[in-house]
KESEMAR-821021 format. One record per residue: x, z, y of N, C-alpha, C in turn. Coordinates in steps of 0.02 Angstrom, whole numbers, plus 50000, padded with zeros to 5 digits. Each point is the difference from the previous one (the first is absolute). Example, Ala and Ser with C-alpha at 12.3 -4.5 7.8 and 13.67 -1.06 7.14 Angstrom:
506605039049716499555000050059500455000050060
499824996450053500425000350059499615003750055
% end
This chain:
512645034950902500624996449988500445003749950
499945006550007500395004949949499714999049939
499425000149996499825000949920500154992649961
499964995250059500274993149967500444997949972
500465003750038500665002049985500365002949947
499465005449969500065002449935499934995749962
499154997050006499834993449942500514997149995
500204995550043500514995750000500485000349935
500465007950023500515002149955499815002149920
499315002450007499815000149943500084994149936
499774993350053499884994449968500714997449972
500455001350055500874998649975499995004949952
499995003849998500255004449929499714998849947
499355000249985499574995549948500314992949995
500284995450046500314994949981500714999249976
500295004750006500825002549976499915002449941
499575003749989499925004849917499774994049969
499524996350012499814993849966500674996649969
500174996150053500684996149978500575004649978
500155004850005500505002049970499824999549899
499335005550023499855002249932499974989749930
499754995550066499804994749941500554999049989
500604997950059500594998650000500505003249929
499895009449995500355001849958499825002349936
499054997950008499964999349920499764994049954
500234993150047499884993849969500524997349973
500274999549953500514996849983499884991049997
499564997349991499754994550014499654998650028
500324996950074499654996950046499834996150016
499534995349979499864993649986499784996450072
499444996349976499594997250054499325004250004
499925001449938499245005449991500305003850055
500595004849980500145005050045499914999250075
500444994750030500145000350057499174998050062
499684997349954499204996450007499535006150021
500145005749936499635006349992500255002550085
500765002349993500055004050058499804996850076
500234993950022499634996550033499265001950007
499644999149962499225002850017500095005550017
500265006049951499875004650032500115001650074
500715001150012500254998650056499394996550081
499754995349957499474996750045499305003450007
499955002949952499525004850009500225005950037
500425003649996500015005550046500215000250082
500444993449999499804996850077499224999050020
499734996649951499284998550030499565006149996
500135004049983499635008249988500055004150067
500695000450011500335001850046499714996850069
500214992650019499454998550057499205001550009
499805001049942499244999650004499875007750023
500315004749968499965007750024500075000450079
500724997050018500205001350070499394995750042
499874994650000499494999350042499295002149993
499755003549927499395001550002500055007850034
500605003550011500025008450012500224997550077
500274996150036500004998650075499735003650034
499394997749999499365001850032499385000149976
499685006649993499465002249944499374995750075
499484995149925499564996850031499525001749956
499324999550020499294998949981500264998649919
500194996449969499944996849953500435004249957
500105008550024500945003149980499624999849894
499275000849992500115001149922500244992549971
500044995550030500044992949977500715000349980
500455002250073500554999949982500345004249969
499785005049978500225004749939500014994749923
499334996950021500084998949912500364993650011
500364995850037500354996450019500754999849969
500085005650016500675005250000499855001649912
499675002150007499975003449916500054994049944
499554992750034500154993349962500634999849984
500415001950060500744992649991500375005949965
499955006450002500275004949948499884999749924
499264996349992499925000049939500394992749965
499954993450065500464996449993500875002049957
500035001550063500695002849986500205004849923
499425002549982500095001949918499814994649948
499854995850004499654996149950500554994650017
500404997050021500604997350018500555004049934
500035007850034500575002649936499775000349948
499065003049987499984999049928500064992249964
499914992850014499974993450003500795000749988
500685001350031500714999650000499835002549938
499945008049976500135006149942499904993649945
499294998749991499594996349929500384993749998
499984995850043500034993349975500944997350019
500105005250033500694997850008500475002749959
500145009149983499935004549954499924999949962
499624999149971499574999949909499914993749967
499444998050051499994991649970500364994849998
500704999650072500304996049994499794992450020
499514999550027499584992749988500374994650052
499884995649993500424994550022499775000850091
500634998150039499775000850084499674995449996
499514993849992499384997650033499625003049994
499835002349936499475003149971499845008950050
500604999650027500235010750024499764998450067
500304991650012499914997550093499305001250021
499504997849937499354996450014499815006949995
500065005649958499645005350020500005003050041
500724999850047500035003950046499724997750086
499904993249964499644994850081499115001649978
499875001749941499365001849997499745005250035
500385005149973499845009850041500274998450065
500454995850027500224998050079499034997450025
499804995949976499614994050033499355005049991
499865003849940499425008050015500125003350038
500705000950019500065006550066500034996450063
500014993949994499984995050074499535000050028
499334998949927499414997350034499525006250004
500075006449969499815004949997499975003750087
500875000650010500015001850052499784996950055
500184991850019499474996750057499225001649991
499575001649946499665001650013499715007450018
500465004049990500065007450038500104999150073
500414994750009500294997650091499394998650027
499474995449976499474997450009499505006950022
500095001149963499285007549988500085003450073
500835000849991500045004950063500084998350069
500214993949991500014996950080498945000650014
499824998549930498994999450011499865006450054
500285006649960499965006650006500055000450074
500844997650013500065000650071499614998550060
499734992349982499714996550057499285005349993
499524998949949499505002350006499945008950045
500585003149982500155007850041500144997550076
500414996250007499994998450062499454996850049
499604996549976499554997750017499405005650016
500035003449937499515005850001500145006350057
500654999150029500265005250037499994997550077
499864991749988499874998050076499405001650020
499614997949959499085001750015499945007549995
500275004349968500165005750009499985004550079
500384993950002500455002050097499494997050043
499764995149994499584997250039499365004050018
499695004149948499265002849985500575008150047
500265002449978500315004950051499945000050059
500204995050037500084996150078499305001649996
499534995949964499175000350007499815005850043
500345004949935499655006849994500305005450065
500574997950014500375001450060499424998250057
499854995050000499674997850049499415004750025
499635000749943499345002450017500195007149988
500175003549991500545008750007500115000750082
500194993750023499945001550064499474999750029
499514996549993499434999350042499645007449971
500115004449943499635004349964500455004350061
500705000450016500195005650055499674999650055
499844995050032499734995950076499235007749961
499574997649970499325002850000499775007350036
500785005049987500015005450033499835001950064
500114994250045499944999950067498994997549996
499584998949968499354999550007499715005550016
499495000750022499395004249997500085004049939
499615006850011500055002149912499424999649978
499674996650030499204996949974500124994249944
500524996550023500154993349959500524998849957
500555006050027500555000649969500074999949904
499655003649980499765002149944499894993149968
499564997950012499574995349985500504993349976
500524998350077500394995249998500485001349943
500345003950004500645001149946499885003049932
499214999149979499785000349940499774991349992
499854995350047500034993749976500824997649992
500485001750047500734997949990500185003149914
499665004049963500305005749972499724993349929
499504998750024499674995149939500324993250001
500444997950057500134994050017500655001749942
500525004050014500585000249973500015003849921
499325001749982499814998649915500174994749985
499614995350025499764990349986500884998849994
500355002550063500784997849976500205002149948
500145004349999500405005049899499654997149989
499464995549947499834997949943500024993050023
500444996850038499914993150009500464997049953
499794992849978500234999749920500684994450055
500544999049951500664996950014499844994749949
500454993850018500124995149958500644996650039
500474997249950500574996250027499954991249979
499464999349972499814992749996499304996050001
499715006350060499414997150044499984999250076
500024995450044500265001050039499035000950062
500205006050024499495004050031500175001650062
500444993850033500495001350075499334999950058
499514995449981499474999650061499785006949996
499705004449969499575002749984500325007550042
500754999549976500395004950013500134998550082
500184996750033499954999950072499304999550042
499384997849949499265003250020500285007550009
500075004449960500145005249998500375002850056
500504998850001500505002750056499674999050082
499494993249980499954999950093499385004249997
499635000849949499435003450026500005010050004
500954998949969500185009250012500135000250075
500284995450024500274998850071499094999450049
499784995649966499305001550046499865006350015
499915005549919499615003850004500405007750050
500764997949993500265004150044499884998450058
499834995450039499794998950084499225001650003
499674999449946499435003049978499935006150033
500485004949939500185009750009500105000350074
500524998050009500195000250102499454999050038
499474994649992499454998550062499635006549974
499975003649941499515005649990500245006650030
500525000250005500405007450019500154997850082
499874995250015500034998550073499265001950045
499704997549959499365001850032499575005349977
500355002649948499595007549949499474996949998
500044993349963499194998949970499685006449945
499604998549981499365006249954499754993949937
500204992750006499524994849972500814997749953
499855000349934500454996349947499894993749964
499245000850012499824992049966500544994549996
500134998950064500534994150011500725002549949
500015004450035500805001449945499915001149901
499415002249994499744998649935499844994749946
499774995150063499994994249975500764994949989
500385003450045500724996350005500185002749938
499925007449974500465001649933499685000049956
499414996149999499554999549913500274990050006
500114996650053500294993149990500565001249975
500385003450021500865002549965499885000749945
499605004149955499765002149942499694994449956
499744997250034499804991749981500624995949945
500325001950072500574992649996500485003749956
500025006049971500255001849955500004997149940
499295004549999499574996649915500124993449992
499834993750065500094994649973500744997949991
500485002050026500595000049964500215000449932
499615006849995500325002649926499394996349954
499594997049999499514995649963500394993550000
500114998050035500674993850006500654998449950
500055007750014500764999349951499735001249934
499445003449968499795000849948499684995049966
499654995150045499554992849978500754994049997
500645001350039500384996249989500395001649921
500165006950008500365002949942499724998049941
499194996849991499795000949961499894993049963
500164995050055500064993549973499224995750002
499675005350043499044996250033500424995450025
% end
């Protein structure tokens, strides 16, 4: 809020030196004139909002909104050089001064919505990527626990088991993400058969079985239903 606060005042003082200075070195103030300062003026309001809400709150998209910021600055100069030349020097008639200055307006309009565009893209796709993110965690949460449960086995089998859990939660880290394939069945295959394989671990440490087959076969299906996941999102991604 403090540093806004500065901007803010900054922006008033850049707008006081402005008008004073055109004020006391224009002796003719026409319609060119009053047209010129108007833009400007409108540009450093619109500079000014675009800073304060792109510095708010730093998001996924923060290089977008740098050059955002750096646009409506460059705006904001090409406004005074446009006043300097054609109002200054050339003198040129206000339709002719109007139409240029709704031109460099209607490039920095459509310039910037499409920076707005990019980064709202930026956003959703991070967010999206940070849900499936979270979700494959929970996964991996899951089976971390059943990898703690293994301790309580035999140490005949122990070994054995939490080097297949150890391979199960590889298959997770390299599981591929997508935010516009939707892989919801596949992913609750998943979840119930972590939940199986934990009542699985329990009937084994209950009875100190010596025999893994069964639980082996439960985590090479998990491993399954991986691959065919991530073959899914890759044959979808790919437009088969």
């Amino acid at each position: 809020m403090k540093k806004q606060g500065v901007y803010i005042s900054i922006i008033a003082i850049i707008m006081a030196v402005y008008s004073a200075l055109s004020i006391l070195l224009t002796s003719q103030r026409n319609t060119v004139f009053w047209i010129g300062y108007g833009f400007f003026i409108f540009s450093l309001v619109v500079m000014s909002l675009i800073t304060l809400v792109s510095t708010r709150r730093r998001s996924a998209a923060f290089p977008i909104e740098i050059s955002t910021i750096t646009f409506s600055s460059i705006y904001v100069l090409s406004v005074f050089v446009i006043n300097l030349i054609f109002g200054y020097i050339f003198h040129i008639e206000p339709r002719v001064f109007t139409s240029i200055q709704i031109i460099c307006l209607g490039i920095f309009t459509i310039l910037t919505l499409l920076m707005q565009l990019t980064k709202a893209g930026i956003i959703k796709q991070n967010n999206d990527a940070n849900g499936k993110i979270y979700e494959v965690q929970i996964l991996m949460y899951d089976f971390e626990k059943i990898k703690s449960k293994l301790s309580d086995m035999p140490e005949v089998t122990r070994k054995k088991s939490v080097q297949l859990i150890d391979s199960l939660l590889d298959e997770l880290r390299f599981l591929d993400f997508s935010s516009s394939v939707d892989v919801s069945d596949l992913d609750n295959n998943i979840r119930f058969k972590a939940t199986s394989l934990s009542s699985e671990a329990n009937n084994l440490i209950q009875i100190q079985a010596d025999d893994l087959s069964a639980f082996e076969v439960s985590v090479n299906e998990i491993k399954q239903l991986i691959q065919d996941r991530n073959r899914q999102i890759k044959l979808l991604n790919s437009g088969i």
